[in-house]
CHARMM internal coordinates of N, CA and C (Angstrom, degrees):
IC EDIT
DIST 1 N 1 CA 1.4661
DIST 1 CA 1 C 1.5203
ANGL 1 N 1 CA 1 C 109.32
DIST 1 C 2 N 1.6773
ANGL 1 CA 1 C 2 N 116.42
DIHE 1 N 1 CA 1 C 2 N 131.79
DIST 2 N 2 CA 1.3645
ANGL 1 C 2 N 2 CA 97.45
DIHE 1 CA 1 C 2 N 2 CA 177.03
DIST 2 CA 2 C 1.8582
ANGL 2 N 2 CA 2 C 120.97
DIHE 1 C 2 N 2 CA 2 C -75.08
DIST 2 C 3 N 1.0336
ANGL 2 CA 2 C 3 N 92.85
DIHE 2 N 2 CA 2 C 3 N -160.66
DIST 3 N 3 CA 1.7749
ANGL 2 C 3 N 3 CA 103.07
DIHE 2 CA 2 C 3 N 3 CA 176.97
DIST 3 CA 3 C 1.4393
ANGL 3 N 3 CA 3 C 88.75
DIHE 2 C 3 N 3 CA 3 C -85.38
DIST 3 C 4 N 0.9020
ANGL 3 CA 3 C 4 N 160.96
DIHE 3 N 3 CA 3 C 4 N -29.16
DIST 4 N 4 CA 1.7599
ANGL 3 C 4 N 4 CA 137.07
DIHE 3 CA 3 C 4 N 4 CA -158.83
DIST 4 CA 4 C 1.2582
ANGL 4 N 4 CA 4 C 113.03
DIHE 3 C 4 N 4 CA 4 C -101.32
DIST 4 C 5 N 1.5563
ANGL 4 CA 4 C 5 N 109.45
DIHE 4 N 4 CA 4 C 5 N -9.53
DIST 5 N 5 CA 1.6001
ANGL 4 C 5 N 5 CA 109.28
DIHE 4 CA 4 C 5 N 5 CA 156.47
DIST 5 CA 5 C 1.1621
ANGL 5 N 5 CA 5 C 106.19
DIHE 4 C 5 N 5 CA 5 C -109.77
DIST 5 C 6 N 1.6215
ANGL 5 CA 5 C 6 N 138.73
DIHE 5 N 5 CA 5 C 6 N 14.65
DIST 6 N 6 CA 1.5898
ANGL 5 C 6 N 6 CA 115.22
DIHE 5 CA 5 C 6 N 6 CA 142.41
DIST 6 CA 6 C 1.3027
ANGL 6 N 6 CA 6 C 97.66
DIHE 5 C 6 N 6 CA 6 C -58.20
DIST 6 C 7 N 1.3373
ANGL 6 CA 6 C 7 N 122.71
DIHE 6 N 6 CA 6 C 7 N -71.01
DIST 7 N 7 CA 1.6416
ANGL 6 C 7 N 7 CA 132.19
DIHE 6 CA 6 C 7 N 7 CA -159.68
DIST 7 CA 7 C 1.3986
ANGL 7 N 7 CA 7 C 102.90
DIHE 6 C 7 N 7 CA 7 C -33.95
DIST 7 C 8 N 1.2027
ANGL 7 CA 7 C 8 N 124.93
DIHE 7 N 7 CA 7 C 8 N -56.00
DIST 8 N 8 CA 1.2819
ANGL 7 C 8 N 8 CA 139.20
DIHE 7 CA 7 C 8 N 8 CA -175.93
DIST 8 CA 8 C 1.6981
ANGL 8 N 8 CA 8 C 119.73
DIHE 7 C 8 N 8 CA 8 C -43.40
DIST 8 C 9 N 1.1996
ANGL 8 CA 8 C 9 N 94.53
DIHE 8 N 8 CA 8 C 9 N -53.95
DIST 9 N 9 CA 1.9848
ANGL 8 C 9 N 9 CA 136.03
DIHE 8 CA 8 C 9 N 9 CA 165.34
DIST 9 CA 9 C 1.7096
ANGL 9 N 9 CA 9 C 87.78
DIHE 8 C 9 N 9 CA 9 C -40.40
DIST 9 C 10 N 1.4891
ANGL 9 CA 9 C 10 N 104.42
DIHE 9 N 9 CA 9 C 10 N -73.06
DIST 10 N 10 CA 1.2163
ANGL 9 C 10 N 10 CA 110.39
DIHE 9 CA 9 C 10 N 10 CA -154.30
DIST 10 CA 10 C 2.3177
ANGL 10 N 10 CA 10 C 104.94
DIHE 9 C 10 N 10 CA 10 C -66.71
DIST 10 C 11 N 1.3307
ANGL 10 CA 10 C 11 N 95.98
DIHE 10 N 10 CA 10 C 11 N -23.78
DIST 11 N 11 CA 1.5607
ANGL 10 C 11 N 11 CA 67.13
DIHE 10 CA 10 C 11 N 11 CA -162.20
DIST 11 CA 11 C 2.1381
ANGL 11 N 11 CA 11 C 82.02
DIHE 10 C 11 N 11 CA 11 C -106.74
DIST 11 C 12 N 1.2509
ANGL 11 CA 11 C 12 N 108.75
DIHE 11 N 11 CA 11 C 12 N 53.92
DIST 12 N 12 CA 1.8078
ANGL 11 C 12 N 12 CA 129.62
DIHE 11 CA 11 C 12 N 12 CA 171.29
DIST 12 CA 12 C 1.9951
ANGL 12 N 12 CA 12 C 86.54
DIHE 11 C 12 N 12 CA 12 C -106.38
DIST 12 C 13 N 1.1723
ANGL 12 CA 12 C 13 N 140.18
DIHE 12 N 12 CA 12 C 13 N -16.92
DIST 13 N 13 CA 1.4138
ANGL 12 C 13 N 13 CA 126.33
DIHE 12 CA 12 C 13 N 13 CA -163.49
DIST 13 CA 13 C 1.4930
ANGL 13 N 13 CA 13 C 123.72
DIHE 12 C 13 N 13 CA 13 C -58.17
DIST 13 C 14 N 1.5311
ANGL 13 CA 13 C 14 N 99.01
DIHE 13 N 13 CA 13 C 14 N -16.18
DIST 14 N 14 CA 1.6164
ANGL 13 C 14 N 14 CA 83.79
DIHE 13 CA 13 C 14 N 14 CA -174.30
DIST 14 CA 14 C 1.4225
ANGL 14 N 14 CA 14 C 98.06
DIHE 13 C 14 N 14 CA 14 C -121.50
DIST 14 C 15 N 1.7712
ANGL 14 CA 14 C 15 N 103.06
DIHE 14 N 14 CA 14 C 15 N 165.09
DIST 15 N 15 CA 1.3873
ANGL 14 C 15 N 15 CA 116.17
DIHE 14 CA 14 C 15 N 15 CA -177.74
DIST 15 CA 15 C 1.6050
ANGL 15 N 15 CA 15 C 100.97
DIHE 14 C 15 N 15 CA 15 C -126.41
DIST 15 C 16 N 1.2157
ANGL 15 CA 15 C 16 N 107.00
DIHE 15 N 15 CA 15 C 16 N 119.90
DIST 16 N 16 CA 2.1178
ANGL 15 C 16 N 16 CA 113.46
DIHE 15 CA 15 C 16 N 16 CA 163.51
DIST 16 CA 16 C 1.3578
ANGL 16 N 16 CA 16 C 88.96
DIHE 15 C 16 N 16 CA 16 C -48.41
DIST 16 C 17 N 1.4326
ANGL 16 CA 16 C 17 N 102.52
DIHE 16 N 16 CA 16 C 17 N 135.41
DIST 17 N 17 CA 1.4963
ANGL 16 C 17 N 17 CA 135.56
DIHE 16 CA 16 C 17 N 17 CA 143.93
DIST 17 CA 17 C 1.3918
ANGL 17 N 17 CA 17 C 100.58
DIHE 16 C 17 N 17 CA 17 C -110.71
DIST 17 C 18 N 1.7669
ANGL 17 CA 17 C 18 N 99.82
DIHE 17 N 17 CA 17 C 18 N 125.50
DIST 18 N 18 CA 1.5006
ANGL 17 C 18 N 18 CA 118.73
DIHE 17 CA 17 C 18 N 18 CA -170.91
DIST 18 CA 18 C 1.6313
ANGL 18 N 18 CA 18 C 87.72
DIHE 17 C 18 N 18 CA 18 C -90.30
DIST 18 C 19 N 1.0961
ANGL 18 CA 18 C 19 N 118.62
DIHE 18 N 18 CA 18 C 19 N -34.99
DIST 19 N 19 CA 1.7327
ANGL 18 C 19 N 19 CA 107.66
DIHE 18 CA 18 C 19 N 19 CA -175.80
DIST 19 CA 19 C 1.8432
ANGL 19 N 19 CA 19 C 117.87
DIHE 18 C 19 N 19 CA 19 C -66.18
DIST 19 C 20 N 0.9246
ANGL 19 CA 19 C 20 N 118.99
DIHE 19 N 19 CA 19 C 20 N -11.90
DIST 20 N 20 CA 1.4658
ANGL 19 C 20 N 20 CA 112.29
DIHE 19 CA 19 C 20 N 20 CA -168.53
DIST 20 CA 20 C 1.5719
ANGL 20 N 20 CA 20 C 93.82
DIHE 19 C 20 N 20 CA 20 C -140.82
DIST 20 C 21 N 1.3836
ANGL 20 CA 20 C 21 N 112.19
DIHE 20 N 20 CA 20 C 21 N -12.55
DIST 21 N 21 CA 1.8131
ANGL 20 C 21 N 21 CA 99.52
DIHE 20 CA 20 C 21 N 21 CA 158.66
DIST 21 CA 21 C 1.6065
ANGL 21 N 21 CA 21 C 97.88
DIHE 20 C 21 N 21 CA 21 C 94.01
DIST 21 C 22 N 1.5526
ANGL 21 CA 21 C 22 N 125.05
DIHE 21 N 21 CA 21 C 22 N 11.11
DIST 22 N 22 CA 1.7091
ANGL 21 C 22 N 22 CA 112.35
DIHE 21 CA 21 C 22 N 22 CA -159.17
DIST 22 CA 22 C 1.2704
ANGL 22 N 22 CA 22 C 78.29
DIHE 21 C 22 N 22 CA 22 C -142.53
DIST 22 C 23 N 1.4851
ANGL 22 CA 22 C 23 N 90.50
DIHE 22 N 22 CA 22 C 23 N 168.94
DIST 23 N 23 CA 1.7591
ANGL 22 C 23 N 23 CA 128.97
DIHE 22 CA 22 C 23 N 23 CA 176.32
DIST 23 CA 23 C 1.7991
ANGL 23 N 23 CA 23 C 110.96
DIHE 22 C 23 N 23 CA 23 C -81.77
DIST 23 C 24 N 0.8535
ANGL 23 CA 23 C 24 N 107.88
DIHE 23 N 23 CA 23 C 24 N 133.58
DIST 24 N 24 CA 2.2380
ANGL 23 C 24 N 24 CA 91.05
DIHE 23 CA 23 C 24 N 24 CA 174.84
DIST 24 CA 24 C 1.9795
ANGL 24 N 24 CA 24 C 92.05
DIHE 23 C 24 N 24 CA 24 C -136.49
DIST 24 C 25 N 0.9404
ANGL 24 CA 24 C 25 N 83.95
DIHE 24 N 24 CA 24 C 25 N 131.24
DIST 25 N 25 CA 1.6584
ANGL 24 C 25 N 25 CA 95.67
DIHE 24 CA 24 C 25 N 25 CA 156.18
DIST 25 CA 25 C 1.2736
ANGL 25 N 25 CA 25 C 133.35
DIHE 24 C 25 N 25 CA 25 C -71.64
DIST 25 C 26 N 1.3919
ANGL 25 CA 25 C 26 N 94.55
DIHE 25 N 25 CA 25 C 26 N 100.64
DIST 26 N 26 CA 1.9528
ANGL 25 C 26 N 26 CA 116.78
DIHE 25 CA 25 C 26 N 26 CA 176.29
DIST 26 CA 26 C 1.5623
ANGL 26 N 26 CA 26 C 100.78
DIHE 25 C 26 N 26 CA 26 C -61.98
DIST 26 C 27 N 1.4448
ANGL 26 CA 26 C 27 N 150.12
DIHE 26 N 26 CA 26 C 27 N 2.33
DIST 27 N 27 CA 1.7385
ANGL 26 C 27 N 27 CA 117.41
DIHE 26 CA 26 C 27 N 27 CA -149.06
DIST 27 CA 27 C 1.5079
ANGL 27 N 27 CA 27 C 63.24
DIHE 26 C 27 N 27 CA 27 C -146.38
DIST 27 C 28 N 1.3237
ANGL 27 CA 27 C 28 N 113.25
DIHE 27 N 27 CA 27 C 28 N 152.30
DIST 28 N 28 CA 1.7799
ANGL 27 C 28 N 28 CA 127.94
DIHE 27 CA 27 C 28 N 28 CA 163.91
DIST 28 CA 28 C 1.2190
ANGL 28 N 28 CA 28 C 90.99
DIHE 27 C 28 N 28 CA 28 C -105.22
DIST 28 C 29 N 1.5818
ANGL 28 CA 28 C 29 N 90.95
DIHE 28 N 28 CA 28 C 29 N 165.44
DIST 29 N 29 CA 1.7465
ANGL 28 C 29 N 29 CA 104.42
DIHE 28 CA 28 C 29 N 29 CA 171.68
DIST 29 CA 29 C 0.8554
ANGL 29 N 29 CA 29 C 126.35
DIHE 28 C 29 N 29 CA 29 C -25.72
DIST 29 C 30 N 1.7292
ANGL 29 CA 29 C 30 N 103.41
DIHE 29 N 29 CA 29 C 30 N -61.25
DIST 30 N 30 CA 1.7913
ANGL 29 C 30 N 30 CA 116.70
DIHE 29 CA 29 C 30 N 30 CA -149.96
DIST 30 CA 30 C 1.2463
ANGL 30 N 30 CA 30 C 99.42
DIHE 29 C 30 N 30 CA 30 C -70.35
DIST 30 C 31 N 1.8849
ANGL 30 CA 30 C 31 N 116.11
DIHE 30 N 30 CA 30 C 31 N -19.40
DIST 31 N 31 CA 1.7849
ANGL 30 C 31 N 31 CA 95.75
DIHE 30 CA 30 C 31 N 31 CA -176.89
DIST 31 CA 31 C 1.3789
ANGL 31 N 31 CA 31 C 111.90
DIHE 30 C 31 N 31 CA 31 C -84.04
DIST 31 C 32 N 1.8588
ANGL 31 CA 31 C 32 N 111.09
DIHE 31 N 31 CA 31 C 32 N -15.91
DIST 32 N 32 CA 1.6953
ANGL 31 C 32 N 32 CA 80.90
DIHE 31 CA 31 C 32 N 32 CA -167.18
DIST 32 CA 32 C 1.8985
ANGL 32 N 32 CA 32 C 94.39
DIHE 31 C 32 N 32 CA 32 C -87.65
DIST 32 C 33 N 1.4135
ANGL 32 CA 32 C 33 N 108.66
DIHE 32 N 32 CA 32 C 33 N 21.76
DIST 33 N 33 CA 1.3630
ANGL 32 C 33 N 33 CA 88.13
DIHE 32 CA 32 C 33 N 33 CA -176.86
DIST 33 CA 33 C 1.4918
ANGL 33 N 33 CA 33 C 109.10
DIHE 32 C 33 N 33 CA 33 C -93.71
DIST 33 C 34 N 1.2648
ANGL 33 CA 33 C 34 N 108.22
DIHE 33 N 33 CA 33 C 34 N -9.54
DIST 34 N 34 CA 1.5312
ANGL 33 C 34 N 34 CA 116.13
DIHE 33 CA 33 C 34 N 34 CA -170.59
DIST 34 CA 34 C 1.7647
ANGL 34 N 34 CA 34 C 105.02
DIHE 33 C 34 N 34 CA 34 C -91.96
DIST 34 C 35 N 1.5938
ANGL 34 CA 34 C 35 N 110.08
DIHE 34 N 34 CA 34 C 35 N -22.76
DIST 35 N 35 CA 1.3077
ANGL 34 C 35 N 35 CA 115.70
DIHE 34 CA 34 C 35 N 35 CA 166.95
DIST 35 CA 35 C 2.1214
ANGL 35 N 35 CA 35 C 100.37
DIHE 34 C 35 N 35 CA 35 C -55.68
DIST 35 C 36 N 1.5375
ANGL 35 CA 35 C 36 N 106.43
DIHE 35 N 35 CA 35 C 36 N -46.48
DIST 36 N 36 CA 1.5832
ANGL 35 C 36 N 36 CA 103.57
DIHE 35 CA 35 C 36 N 36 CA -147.76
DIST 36 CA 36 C 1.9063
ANGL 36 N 36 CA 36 C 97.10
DIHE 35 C 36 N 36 CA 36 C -76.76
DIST 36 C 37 N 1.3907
ANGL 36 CA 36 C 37 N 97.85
DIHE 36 N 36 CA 36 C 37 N -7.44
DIST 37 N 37 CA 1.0235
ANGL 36 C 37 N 37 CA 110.66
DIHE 36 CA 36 C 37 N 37 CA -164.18
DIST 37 CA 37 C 1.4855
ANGL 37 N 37 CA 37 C 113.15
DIHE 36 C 37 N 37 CA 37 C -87.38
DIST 37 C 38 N 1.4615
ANGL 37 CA 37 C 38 N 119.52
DIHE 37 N 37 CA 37 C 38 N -56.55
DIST 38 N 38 CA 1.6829
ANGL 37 C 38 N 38 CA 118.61
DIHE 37 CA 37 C 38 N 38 CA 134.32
DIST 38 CA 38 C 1.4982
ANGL 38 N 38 CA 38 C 127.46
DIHE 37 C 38 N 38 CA 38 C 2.81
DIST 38 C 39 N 1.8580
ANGL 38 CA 38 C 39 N 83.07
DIHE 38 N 38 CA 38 C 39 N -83.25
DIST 39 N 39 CA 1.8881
ANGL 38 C 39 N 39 CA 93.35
DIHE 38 CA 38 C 39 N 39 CA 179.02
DIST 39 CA 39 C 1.6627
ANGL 39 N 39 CA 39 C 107.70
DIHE 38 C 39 N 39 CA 39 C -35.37
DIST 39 C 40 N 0.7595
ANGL 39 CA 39 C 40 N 113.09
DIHE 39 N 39 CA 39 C 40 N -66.50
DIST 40 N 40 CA 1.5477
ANGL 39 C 40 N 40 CA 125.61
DIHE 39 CA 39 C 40 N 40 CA -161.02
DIST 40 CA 40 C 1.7026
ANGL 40 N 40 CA 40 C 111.51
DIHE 39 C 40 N 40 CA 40 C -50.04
DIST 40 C 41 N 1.4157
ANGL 40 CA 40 C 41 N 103.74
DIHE 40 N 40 CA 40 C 41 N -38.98
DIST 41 N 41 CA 1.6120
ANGL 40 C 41 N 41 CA 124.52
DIHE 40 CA 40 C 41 N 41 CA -175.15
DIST 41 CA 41 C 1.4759
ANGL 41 N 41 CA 41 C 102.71
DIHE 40 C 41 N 41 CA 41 C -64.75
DIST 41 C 42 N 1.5107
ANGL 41 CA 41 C 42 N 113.18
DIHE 41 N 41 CA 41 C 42 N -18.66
DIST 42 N 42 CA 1.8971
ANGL 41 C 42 N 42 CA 113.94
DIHE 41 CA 41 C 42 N 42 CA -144.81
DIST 42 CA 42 C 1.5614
ANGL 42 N 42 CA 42 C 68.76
DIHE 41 C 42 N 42 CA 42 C -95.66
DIST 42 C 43 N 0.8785
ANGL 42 CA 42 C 43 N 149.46
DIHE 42 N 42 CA 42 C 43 N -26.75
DIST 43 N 43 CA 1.4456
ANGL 42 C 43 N 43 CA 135.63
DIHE 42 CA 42 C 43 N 43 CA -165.03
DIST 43 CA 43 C 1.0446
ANGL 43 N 43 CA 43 C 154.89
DIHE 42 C 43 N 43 CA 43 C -88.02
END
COOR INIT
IC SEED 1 N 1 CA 1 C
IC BUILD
């Protein structure tokens, strides 16, 4: 996978909630850290 669909990956984190009208974050830290963590490995 390249790097511009991690980035891509990474800004996929949130999901609309039609009930409360807001955005919430589906991905915890530790995953997008293991995403930034990847990038770096591919290199």
């Amino acid at each position: 996978m390249s790097i511009s669909n991690y980035i891509l990956s990474l800004t996929k984190t949130y999901n609309y909630n039609s009930a409360t009208n807001t955005y919430e974050n589906t991905r915890t830290f530790n995953q997008v850290l293991k995403i930034i963590e990847s990038i770096y490995l591919m290199k």
